[in-house]
N, C-alpha and C positions, 0 to 999 in steps of 0.2 A: 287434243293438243296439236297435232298435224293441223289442223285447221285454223289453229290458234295461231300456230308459225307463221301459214303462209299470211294471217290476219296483221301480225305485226310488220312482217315485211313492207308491207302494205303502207303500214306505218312509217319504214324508213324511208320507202319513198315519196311519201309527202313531204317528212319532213326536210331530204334533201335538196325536193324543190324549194320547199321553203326557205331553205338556204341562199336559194341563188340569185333569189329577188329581195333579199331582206338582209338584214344584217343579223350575226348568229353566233354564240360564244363559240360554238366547235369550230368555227375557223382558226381562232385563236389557240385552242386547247393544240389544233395541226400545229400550226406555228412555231409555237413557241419551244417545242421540243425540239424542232428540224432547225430553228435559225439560233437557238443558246450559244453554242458553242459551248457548253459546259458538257463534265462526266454525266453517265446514268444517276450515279449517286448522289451526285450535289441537286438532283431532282428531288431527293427523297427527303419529305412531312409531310404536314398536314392539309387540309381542303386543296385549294386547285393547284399547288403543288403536285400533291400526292399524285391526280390527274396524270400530270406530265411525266409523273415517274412511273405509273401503268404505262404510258402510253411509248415513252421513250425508246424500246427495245426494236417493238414492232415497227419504228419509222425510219429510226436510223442504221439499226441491225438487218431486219427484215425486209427493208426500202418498201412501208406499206405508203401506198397515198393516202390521201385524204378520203376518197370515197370505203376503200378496205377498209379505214380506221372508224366509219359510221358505220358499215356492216358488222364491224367486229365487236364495237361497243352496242349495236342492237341487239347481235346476238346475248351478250350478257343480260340486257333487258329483259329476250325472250326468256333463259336461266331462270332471272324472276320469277317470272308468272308459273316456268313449271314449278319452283320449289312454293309459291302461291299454293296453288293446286293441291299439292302435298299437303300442305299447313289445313289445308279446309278442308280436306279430304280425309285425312286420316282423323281427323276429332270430329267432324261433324259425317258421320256417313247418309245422314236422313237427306233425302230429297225433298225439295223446298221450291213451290212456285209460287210467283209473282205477278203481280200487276194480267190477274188469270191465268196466264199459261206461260209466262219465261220462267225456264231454269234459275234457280240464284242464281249460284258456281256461277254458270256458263254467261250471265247479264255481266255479276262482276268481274270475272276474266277478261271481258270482251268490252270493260268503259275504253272508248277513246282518246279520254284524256293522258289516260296510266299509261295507253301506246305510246301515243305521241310525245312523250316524254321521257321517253326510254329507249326511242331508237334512234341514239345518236350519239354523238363524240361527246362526252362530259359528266359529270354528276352526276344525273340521274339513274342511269343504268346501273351503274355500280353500286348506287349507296341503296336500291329498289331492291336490288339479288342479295345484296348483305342483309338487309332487314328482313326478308323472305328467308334467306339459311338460318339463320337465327332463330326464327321465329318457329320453323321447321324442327333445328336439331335440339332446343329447350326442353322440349315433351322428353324426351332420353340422352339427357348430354352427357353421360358416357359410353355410351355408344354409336355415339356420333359426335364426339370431340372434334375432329379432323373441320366437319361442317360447323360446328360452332364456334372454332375458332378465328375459319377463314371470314364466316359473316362478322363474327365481333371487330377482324380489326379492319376490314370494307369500313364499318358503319366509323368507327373510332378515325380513320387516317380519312375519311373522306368527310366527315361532319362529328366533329368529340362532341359537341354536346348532344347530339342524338343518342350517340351512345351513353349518355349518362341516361338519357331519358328510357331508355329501353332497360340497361341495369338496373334503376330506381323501381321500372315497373314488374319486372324480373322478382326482384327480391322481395317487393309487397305480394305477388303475389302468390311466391314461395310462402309465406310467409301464413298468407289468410285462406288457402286454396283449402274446398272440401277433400281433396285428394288425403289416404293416408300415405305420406309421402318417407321413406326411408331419412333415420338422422343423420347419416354418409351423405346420401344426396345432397339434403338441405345445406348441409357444410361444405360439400363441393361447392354449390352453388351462393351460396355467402361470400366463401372466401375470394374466390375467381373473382366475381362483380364489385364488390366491395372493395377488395384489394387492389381491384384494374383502378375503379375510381379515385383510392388515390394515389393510385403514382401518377396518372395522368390530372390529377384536378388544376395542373396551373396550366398545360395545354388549353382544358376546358373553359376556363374563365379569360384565356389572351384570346378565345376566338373572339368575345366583346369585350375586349382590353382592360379586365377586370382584375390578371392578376396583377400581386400586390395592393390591391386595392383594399383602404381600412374600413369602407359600410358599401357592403356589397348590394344592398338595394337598391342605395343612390345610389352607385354605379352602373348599377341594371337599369334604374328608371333614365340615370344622362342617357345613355348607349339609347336605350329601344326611342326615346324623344329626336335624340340625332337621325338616328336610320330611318324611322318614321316619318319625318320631315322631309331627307331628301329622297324618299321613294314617291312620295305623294306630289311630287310637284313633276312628274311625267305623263305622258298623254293618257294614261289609264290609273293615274293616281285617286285614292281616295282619302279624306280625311279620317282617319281610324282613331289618330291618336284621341280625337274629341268623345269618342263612342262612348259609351257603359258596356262593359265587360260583355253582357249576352250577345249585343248586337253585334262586337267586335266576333267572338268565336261563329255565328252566323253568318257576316261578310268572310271569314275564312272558308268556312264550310259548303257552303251554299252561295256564293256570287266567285262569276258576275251571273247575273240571270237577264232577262231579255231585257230589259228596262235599262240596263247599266254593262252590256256586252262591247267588249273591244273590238272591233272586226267581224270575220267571220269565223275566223279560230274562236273568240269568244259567245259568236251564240251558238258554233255547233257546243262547247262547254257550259253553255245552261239550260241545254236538253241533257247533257248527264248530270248538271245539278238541281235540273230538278227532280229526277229521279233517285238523285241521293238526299234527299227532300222528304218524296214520298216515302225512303226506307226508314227515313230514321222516323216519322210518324208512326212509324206500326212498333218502335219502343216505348212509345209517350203511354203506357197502360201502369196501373196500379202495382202490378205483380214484376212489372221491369225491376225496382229494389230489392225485391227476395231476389228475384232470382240472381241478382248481381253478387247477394250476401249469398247464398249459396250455391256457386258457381264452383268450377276446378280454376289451377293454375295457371290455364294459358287465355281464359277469358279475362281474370281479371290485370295480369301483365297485359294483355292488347288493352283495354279499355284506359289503364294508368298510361301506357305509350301514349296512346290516341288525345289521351285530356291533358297530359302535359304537356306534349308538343303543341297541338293549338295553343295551350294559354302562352305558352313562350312566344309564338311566333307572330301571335295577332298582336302583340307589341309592339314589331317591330318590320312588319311590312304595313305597305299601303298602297301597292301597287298590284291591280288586278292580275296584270299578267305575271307575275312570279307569286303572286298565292293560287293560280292557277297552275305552276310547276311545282311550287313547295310543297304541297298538299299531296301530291300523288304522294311522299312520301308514305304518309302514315293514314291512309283513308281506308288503306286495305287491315287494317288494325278494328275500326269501327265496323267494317264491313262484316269481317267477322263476328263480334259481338252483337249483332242485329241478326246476324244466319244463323248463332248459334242460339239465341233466344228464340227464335220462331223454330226453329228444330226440337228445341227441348218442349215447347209448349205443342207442337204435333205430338211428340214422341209419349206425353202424358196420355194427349188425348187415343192413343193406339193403345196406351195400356190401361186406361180407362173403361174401352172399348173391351178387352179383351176380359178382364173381369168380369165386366158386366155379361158374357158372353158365357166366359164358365160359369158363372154363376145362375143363369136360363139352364145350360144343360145339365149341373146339379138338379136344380129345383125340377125340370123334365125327370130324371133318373128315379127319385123320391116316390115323384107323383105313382109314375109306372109301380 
């Protein structure tokens, strides 16, 4: 994790070059807090609002500049990846290598992309370390309320519908998990998500100006046709809206790849997609379904996060370079489900092994 730090650091410094010759929201994110003239309060809702009102205290209480304010927000990044760490660590303990000898863990800690998108003044950092506490305090949330709280309302005040998509996959998989799970629990955990759901569900639907809206399908399909359209008409736009469904979740997942790379930000990012390529190849097996139908509680919440958020979002992007930042989101959701399936299927084969082992030193003892 020391090494991890100074890794992402690393990261803040690129990206701050990349600030200086390019145009970049975290300029604005500075901005707009230091030149309002408004209170702290009249900062405070939802998505990049909400931003301004983290940010608020530190710029104009604390006189941070602009560079403190992308240290400060990297550091939350870093936060991430340790409560990441956590989340993989504590339910998968089995070591797992790759592509012959890389560590998982240590490959997925260490994608590039996740960095570069996390160390810097805006969104990312914040709503990366809420879905990581979250994801973290779920296995035991009452005994770690305090951290389940603070990732639920990260993920809710900085992206509501994310938070629906993590409660929806929360409660399926309360719901179908092999776990024998206490009926307290399960009701804890009902009520909290459930309940959160709807006192916020008209936040949820104004993120795509759906509420009050009387066929929320057509209104889903206007909205992601509009956003679709004008994402796809910039230098890295692509036409999604035309796709069939697979292809659409594959350009989310897996591009840009070299063929179709923006820059050089973009093909260093189809050398980690094609390596999230290779991972999800080694789920394409027979037994991948069982094992999903009997899996515990926090595989199949990550997998239900993982599939509904791409299907929402391949809607309504079409532009390479922000499905190359939106994705970090929830990649580490999949990432997991791939570590945990090859761990379980090592883990068989060790007690396979170990059977068949006592079972040699019976059949020796007999013979004697």
């Amino acid at each position: 994790m020391n090494q991890l730090f100074g890794y992402h650091l690393v990261f803040w410094g690129i990206y701050y070059t990349y600030t200086i010759f390019n145009r970049s929201d975290s300029k604005m994110y500075f901005s707009r807090p230091l030149l309002s003239g408004r209170e702290w309060w009249d900062h405070f809702g939802t998505s990049t609002t909400f931003i301004d009102f983290l940010s608020f205290p530190f710029i104009n209480f604390l006189g941070f500049n602009y560079e403190m304010m992308m240290v400060l927000f990297a550091w939350l990044g870093y936060l991430g990846f340790v409560y990441a760490y956590l989340f993989f660590r504590e339910n998968i303990p089995v070591k797992i290598t790759v592509f012959r000898n890389f560590d998982l863990l240590t490959l997925i800690l260490f994608f590039p992309n996740m960095h570069f998108w996390t160390a810097s003044l805006g969104k990312g950092a914040p709503i990366f370390l809420g879905l990581m506490m979250f994801a973290y305090a779920i296995k035991n949330p009452k005994s770690r309320l305090v951290t389940l709280l603070l990732g639920s309302l990260l993920i809710y005040f900085i992206r509501p519908h994310v938070f629906m998509f993590v409660a929806v996959g929360t409660v399926l998989g309360y719901m179908s998990g092999k776990e024998k799970i206490s009926f307290g629990k399960k009701i804890f955990i009902y009520i909290s998500l459930i309940g959160g759901l709807v006192l916020v569900q008209d936040t949820i639907l104004g993120v795509a100006g759906l509420d009050g809206s009387e066929d929320l399908v057509e209104g889903f399909e206007d909205f992601s046709a509009d956003r679709s359209g004008s994402l796809s008409t910039s230098g890295s736009g692509v036409a999604m809206a035309s796709y069939p469904l697979p292809l659409k979740l594959f350009t989310f997942w897996f591009r840009p790849l070299f063929f179709d790379a923006p820059g050089i930000l973009g093909l260093i990012t189809s050398v980690e997609n094609l390596m999230y390529l290779l991972l999800f190849v080694k789920i394409i097996k027979k037994d991948f379904i069982t094992f999903i139908k009997n899996s515990t509680v926090v595989v199949k919440m990550s997998l239900v996060v993982f599939l509904l958020s791409s299907f929402a979002m391949t809607f309504v992007m079409s532009n390479l370079g922000i499905i190359m930042r939106q994705k970090s989101m929830v990649m580490y959701f999949a990432f997991f489900v791939i570590y945990y399936y090859l761990a379980q299927k090592k883990y068989d084969r060790i007690l396979k092994l170990r059977k068949l082992k006592a079972r040699r030193i019976k059949d020796m003892e007999v013979a004697v």
